[in-house]
C-alpha positions as CSV (number, residue, x, y, z in Angstrom):
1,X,0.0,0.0,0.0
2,X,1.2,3.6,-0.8
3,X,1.6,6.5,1.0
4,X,-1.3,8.4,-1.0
5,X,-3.5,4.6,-0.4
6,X,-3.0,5.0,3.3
7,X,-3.5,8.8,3.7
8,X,-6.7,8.4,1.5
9,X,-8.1,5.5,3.5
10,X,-8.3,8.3,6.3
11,X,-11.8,9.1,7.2
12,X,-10.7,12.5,9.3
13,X,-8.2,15.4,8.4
14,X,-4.3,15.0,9.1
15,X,-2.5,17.4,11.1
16,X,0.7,18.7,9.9
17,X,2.5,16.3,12.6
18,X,0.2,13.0,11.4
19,X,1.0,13.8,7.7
20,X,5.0,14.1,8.5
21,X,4.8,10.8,10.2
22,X,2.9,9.3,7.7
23,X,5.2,10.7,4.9
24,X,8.5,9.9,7.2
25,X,9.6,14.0,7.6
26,X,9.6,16.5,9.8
27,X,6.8,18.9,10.8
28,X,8.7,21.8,8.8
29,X,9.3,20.3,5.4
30,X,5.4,19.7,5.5
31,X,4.9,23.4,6.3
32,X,7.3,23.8,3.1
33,X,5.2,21.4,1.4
34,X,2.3,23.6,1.8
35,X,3.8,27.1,1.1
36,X,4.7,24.9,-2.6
37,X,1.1,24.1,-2.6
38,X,0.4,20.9,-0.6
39,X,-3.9,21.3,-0.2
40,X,-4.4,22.5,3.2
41,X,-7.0,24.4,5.5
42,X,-6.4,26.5,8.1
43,X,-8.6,26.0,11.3
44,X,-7.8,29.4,13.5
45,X,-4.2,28.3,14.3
46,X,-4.5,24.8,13.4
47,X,-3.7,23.6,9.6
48,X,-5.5,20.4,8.5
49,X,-4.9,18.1,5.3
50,X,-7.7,16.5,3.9
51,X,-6.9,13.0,2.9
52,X,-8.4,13.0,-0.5
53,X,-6.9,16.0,-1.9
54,X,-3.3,15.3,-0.1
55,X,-3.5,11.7,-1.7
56,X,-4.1,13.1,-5.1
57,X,-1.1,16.1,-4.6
58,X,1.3,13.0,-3.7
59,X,0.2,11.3,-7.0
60,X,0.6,13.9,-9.0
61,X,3.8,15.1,-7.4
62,X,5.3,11.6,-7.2
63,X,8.2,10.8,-9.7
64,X,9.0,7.2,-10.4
65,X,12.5,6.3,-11.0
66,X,12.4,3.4,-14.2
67,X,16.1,1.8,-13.3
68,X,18.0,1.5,-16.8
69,X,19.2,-2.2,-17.9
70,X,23.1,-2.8,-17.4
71,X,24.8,-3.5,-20.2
């Protein structure tokens, strides 16, 4: 199961710390992560990711690496 499989089973909103923990980073690369555009919404001083939309960011910000055949 992915990252973006788990986070999207999720039936309540992440917060910051839950998504870093989830996604193996720190609290501050997510709050980078947003300022780039993760989907977030702020709740007075608390931000909240909801799952579907930060399952489809990861997806479409994802890059696959295809290994090349040795020669």
């Amino acid at each position: 199961m992915t990252i973006a499989e788990t986070i999207r089973s999720r039936k309540q909103a992440l917060t910051v710390i839950e998504f870093a923990e989830l996604y193996g980073t720190s609290k501050y690369s997510v709050y980078k992560l947003i300022k780039r555009g993760l989907p977030s919404v702020r709740l007075g001083a608390s931000i909240r990711l909801d799952p579907a939309q930060t399952a489809d960011w990861l997806e479409a910000h994802t890059t696959t690496k295809i290994p090349q055949k040795r020669r």
